[in-house]
DOSELUM-391776 format. One record per atom (N, C-alpha, C, O): residue in three letters; atom name; x, z, y. Coordinates in Angstrom, 2 decimals, padded with zeros to 5 digits. Layout:
DOSELUM-391776
{'ALA' 'CA' {X Z Y}}
...
***
This chain:
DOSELUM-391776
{'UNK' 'N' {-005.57 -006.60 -006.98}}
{'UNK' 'CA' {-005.81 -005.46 -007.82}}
{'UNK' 'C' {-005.56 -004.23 -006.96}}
{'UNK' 'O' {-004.45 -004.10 -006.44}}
{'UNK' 'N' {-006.49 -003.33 -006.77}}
{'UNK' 'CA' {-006.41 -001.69 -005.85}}
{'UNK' 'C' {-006.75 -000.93 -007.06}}
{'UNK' 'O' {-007.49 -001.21 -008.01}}
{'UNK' 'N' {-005.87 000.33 -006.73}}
{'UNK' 'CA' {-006.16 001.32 -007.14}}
{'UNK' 'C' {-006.78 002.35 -006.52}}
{'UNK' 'O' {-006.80 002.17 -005.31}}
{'UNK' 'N' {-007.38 003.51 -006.92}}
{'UNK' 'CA' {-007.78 004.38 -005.91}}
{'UNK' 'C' {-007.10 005.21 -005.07}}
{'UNK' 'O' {-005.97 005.65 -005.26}}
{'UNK' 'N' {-008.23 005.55 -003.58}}
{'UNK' 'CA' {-007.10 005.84 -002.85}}
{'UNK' 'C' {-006.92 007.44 -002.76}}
{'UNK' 'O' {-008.01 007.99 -002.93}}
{'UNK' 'N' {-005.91 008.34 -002.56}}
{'UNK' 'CA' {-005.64 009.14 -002.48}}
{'UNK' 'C' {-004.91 009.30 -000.67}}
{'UNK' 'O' {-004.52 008.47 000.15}}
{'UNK' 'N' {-005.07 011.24 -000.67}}
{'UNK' 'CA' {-005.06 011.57 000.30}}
{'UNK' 'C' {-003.52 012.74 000.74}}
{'UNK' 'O' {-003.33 013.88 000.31}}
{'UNK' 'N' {-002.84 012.12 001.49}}
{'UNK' 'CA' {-001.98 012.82 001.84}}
{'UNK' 'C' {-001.38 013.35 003.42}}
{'UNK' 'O' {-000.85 012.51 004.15}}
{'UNK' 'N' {-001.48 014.41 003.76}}
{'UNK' 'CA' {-001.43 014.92 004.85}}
{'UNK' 'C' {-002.14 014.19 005.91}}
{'UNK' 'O' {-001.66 013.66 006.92}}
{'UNK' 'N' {-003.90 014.29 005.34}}
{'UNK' 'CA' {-004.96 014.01 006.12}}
{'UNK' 'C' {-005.00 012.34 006.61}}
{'UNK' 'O' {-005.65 011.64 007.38}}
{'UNK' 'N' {-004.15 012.23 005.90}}
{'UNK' 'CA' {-004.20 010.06 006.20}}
{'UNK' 'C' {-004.65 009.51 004.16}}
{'UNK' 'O' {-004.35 010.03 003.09}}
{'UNK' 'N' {-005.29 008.51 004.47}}
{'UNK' 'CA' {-005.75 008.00 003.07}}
{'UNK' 'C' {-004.79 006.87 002.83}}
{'UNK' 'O' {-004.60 005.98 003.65}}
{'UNK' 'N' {-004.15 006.95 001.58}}
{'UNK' 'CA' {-003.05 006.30 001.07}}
{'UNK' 'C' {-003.84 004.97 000.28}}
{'UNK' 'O' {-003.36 005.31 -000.80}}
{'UNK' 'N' {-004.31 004.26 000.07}}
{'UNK' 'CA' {-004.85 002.90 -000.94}}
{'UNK' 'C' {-003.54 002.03 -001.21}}
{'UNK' 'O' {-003.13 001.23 -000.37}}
{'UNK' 'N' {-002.91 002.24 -002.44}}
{'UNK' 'CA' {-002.26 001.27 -003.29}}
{'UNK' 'C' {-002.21 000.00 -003.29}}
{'UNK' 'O' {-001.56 -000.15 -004.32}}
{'UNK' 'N' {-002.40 -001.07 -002.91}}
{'UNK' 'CA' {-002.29 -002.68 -002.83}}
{'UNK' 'C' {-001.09 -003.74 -004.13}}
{'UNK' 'O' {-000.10 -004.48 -004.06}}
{'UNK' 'N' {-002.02 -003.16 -005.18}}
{'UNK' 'CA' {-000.63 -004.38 -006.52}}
{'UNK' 'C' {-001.53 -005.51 -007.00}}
{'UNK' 'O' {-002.67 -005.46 -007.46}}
{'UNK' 'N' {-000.48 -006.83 -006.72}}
{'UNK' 'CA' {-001.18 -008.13 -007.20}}
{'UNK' 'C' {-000.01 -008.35 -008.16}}
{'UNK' 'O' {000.97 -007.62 -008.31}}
{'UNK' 'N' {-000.23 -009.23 -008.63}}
{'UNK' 'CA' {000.68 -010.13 -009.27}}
{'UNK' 'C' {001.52 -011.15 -008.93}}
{'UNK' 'O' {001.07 -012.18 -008.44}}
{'UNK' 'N' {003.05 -010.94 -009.18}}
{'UNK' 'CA' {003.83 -011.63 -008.27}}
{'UNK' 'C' {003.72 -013.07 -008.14}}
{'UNK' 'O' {003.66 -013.28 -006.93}}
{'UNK' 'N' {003.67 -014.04 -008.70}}
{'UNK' 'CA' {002.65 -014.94 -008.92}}
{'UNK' 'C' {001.49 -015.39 -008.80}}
{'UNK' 'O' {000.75 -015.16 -009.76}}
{'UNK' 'N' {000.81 -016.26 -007.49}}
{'UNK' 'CA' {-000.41 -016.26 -007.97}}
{'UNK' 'C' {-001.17 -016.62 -008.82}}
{'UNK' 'O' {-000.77 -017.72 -009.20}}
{'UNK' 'N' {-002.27 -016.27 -009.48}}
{'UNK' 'CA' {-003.03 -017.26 -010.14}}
{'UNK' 'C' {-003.52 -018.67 -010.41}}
{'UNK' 'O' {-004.69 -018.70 -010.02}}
{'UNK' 'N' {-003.24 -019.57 -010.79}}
{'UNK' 'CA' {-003.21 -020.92 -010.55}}
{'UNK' 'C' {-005.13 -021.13 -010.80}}
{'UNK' 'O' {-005.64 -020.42 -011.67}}
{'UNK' 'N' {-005.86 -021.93 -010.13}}
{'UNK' 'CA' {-007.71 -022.12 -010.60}}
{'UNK' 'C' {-007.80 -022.45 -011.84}}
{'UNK' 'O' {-007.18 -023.39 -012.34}}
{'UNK' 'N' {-008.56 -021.73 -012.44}}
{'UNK' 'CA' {-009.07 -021.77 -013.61}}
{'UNK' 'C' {-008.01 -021.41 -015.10}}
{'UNK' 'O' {-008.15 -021.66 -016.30}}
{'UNK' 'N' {-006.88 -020.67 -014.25}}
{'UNK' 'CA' {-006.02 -020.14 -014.98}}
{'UNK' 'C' {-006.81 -018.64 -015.95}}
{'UNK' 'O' {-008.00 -018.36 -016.11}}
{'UNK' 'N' {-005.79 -018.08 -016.34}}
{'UNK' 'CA' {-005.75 -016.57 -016.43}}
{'UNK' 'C' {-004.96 -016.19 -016.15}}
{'UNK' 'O' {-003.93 -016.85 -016.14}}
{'UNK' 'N' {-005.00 -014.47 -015.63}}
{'UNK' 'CA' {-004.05 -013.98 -014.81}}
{'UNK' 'C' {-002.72 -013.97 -015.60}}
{'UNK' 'O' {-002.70 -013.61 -016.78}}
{'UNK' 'N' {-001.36 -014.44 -014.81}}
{'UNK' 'CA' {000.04 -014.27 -014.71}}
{'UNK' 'C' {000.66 -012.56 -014.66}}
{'UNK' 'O' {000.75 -012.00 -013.57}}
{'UNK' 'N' {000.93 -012.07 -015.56}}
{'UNK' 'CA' {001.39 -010.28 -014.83}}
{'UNK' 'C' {002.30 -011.33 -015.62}}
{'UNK' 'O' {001.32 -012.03 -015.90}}
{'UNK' 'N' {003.37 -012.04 -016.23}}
{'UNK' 'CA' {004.69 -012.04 -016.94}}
{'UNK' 'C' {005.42 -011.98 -016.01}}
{'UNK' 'O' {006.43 -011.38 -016.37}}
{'UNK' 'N' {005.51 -012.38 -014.57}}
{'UNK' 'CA' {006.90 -012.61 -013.87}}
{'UNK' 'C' {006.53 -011.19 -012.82}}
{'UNK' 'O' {007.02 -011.15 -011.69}}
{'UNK' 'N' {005.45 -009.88 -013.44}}
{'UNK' 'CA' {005.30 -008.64 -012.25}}
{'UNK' 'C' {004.79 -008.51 -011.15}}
{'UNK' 'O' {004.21 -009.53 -010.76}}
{'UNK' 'N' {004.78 -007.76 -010.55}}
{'UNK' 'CA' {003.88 -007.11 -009.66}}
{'UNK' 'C' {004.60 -006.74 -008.03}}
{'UNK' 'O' {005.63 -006.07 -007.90}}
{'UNK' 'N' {003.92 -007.25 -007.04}}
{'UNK' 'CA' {004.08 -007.11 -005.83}}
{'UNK' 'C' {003.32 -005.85 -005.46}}
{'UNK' 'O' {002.47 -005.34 -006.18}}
{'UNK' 'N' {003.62 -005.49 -004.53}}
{'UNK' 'CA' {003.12 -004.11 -003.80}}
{'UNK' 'C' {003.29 -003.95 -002.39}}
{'UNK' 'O' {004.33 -004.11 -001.75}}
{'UNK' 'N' {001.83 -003.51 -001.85}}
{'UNK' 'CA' {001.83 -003.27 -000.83}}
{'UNK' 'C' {000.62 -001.86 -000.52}}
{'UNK' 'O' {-000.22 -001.43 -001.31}}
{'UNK' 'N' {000.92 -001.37 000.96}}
{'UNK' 'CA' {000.17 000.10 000.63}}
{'UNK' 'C' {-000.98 000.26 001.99}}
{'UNK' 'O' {-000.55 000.81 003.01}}
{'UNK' 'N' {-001.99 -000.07 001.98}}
{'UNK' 'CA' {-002.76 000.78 003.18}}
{'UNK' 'C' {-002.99 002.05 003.82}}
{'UNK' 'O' {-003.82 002.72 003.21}}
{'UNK' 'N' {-002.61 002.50 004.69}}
{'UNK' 'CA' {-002.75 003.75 005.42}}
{'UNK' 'C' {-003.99 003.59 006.14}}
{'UNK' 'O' {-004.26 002.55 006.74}}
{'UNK' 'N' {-004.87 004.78 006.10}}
{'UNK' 'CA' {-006.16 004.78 007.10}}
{'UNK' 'C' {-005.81 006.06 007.50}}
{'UNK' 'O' {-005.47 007.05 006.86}}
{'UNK' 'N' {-006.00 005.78 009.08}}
{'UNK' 'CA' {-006.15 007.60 009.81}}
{'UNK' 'C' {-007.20 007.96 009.51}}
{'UNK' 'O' {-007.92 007.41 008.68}}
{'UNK' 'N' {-007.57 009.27 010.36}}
{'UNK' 'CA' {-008.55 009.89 009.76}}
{'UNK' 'C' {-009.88 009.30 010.68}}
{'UNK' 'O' {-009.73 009.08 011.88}}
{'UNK' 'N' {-011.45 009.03 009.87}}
{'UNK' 'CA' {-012.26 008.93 010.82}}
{'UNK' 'C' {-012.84 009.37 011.99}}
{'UNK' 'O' {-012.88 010.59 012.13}}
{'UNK' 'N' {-013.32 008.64 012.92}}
{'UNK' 'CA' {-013.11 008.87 014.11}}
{'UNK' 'C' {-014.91 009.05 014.55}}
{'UNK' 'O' {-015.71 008.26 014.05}}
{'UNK' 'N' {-015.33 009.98 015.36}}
{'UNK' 'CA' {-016.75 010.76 015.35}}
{'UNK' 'C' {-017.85 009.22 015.88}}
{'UNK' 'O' {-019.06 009.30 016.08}}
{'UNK' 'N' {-017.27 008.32 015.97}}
{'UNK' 'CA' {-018.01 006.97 016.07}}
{'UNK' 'C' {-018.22 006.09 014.77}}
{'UNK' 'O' {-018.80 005.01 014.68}}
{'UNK' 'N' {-017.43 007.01 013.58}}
{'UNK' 'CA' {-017.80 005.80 012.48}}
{'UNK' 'C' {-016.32 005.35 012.20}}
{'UNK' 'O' {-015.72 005.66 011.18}}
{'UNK' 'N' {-015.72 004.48 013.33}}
{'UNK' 'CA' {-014.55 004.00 013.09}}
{'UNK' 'C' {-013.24 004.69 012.18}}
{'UNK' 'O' {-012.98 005.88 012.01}}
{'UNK' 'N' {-012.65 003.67 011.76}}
{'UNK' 'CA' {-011.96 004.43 011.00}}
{'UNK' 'C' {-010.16 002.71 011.14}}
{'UNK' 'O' {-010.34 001.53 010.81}}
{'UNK' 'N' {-008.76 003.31 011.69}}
{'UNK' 'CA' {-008.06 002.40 011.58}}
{'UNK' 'C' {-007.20 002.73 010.65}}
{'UNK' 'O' {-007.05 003.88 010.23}}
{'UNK' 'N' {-006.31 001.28 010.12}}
{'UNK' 'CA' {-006.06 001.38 009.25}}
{'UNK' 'C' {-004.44 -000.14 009.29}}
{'UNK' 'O' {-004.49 -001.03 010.14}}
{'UNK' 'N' {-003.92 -000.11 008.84}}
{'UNK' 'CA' {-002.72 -000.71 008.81}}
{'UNK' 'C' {-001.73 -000.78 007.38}}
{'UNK' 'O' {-001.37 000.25 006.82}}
{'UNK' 'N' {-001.31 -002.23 006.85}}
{'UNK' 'CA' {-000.73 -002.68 005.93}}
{'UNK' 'C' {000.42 -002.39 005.97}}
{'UNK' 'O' {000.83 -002.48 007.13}}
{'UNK' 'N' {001.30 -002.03 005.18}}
{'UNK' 'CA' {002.45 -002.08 004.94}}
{'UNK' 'C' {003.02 -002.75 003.32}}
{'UNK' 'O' {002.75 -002.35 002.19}}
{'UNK' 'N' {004.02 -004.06 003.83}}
{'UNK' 'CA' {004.45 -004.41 002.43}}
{'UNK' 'C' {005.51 -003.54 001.97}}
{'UNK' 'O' {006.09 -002.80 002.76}}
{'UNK' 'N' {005.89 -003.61 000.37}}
{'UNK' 'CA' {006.97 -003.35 -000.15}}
{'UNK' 'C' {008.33 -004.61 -000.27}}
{'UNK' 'O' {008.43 -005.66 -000.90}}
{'UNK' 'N' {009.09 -004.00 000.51}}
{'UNK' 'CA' {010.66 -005.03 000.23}}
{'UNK' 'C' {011.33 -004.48 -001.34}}
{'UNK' 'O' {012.02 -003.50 -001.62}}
{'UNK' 'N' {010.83 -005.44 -002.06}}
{'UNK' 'CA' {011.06 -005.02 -003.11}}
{'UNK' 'C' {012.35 -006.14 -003.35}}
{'UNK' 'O' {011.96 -007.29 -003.19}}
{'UNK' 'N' {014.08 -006.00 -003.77}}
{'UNK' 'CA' {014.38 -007.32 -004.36}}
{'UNK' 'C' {014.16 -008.07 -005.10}}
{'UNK' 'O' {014.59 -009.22 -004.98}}
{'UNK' 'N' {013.15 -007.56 -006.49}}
{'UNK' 'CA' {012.59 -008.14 -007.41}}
{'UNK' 'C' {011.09 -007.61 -007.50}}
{'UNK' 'O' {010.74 -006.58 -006.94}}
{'UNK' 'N' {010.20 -008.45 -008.30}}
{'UNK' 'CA' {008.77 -007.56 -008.63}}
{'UNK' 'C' {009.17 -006.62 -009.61}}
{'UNK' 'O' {010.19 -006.52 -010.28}}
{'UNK' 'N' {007.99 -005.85 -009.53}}
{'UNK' 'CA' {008.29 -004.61 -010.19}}
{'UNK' 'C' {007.57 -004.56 -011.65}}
{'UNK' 'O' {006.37 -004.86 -011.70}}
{'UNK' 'N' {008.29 -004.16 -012.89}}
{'UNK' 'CA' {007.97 -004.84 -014.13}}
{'UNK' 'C' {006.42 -004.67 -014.40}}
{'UNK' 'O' {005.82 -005.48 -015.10}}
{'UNK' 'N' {005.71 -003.40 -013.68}}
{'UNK' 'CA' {004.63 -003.22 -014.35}}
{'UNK' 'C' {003.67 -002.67 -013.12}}
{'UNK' 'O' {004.26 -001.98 -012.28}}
{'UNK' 'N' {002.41 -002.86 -012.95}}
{'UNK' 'CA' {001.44 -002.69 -011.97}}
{'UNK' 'C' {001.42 -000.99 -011.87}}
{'UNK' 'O' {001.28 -000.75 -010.67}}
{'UNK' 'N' {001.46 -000.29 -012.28}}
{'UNK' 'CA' {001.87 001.10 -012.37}}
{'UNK' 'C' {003.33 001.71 -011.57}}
{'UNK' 'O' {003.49 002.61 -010.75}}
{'UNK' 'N' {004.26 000.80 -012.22}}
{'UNK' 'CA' {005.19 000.91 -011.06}}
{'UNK' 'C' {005.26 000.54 -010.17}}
{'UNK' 'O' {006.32 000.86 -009.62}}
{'UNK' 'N' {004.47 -000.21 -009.47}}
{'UNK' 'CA' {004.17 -001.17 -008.35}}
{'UNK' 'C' {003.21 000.02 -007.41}}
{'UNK' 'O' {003.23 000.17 -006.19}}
{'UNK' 'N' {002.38 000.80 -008.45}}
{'UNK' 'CA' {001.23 001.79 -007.74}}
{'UNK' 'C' {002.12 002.89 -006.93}}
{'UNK' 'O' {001.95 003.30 -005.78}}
{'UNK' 'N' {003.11 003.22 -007.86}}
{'UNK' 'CA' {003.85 005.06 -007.51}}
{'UNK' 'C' {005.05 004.12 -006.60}}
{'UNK' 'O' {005.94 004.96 -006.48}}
{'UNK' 'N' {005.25 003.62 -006.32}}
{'UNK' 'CA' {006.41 002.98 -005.51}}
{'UNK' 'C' {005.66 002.47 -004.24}}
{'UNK' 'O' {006.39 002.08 -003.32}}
{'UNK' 'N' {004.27 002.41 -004.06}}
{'UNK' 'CA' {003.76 002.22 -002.71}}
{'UNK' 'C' {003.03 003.41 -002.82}}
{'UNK' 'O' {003.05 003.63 -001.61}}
{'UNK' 'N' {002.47 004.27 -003.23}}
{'UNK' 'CA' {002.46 005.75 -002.89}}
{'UNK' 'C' {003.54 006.17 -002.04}}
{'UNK' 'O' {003.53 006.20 -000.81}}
{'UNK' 'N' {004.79 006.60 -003.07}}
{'UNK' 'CA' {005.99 007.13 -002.69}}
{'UNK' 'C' {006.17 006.03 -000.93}}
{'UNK' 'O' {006.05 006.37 000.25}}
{'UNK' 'N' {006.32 005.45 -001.21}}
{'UNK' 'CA' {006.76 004.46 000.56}}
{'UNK' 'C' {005.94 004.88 001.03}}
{'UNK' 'O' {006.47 005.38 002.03}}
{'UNK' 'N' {004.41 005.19 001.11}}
{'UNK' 'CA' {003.74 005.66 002.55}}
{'UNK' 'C' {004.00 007.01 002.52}}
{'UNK' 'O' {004.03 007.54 003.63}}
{'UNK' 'N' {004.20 007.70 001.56}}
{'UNK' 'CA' {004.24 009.27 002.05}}
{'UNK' 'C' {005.65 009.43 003.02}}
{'UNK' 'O' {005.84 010.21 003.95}}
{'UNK' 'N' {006.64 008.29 002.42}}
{'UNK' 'CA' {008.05 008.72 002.90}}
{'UNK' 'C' {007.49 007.95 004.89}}
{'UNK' 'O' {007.82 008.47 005.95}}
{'UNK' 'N' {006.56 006.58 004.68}}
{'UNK' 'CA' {006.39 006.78 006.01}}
{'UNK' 'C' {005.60 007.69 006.91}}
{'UNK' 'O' {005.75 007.71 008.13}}
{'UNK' 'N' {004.85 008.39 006.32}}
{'UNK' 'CA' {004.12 009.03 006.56}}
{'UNK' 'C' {004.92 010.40 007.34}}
{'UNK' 'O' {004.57 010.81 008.45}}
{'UNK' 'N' {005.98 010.97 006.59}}
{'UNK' 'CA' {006.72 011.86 006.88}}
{'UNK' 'C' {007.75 011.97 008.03}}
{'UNK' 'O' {008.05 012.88 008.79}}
{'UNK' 'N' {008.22 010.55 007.85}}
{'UNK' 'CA' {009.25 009.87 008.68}}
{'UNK' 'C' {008.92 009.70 010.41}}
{'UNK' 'O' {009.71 009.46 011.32}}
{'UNK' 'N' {007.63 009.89 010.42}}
{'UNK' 'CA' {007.05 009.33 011.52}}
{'UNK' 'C' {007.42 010.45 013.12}}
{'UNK' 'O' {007.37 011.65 013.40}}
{'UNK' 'N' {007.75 009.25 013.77}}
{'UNK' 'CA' {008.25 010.86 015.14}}
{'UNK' 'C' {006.70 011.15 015.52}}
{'UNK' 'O' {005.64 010.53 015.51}}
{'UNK' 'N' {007.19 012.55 015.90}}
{'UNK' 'CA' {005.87 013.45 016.59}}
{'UNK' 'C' {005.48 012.60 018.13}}
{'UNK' 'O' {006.14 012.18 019.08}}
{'UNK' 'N' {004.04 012.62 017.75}}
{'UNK' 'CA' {003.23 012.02 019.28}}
{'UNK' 'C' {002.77 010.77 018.49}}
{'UNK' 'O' {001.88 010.12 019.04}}
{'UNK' 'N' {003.29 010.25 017.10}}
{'UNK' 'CA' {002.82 008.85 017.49}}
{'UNK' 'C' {002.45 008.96 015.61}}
{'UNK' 'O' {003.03 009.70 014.82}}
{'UNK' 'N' {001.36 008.01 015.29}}
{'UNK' 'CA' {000.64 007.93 014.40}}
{'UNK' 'C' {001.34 006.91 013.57}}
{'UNK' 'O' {002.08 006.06 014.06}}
{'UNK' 'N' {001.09 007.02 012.37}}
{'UNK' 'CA' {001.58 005.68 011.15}}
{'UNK' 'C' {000.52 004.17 011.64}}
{'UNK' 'O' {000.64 002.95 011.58}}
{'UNK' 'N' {-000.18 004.86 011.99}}
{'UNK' 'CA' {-001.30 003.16 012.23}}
{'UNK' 'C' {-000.83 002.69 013.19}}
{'UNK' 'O' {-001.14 001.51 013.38}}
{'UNK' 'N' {000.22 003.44 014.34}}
{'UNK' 'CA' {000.56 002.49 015.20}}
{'UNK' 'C' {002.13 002.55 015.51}}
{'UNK' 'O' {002.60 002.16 016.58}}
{'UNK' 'N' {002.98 003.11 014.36}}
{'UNK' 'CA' {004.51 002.82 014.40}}
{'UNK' 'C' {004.82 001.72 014.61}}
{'UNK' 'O' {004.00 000.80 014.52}}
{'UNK' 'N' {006.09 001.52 014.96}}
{'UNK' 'CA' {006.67 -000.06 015.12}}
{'UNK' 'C' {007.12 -000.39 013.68}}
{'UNK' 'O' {007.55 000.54 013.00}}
{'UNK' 'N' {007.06 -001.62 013.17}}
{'UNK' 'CA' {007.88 -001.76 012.04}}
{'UNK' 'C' {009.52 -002.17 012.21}}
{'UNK' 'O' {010.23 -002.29 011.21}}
***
């Protein structure tokens, strides 16, 4: 499940919430046991087309009760990495 992506200090933020649980075949979807989160960062495109881009999960201790809170809680984590980041060096290629 993605939400749309939004833009913060010229890097594109995309939301990443599934369900903490996967889906079992021919199930229907599980949200009772919550929502995992994770957040994509894309730099900005590059005059060839290209465009990079890098995952970051959420260490969450538990899932998070609701896919909404799962959305603003991997927002909030890339902006804070986003911010955090030392000068000279980009979020797409920090160390984790």
């Amino acid at each position: 499940m993605t939400v749309a992506a939004r833009l913060y200090r010229g890097l594109e933020i995309c939301p990443l919430v599934y369900p903490h649980r996967p889906t079992a075949s021919g199930a229907s979807h599980n949200y009772d046991e919550g929502f995992d989160a994770a957040v994509r960062i894309l730099g900005p495109q590059e005059p060839d087309g290209t465009q990079r881009s890098r995952v970051f999960c959420l260490a969450a201790s538990r899932p998070f009760g609701s896919a909404g809170d799962a959305r603003r809680a991997s927002i909030e984590y890339a902006e804070r990495l986003i911010d955090t980041c030392s000068p000279g060096e980009t979020v797409v290629d920090m160390k984790s």
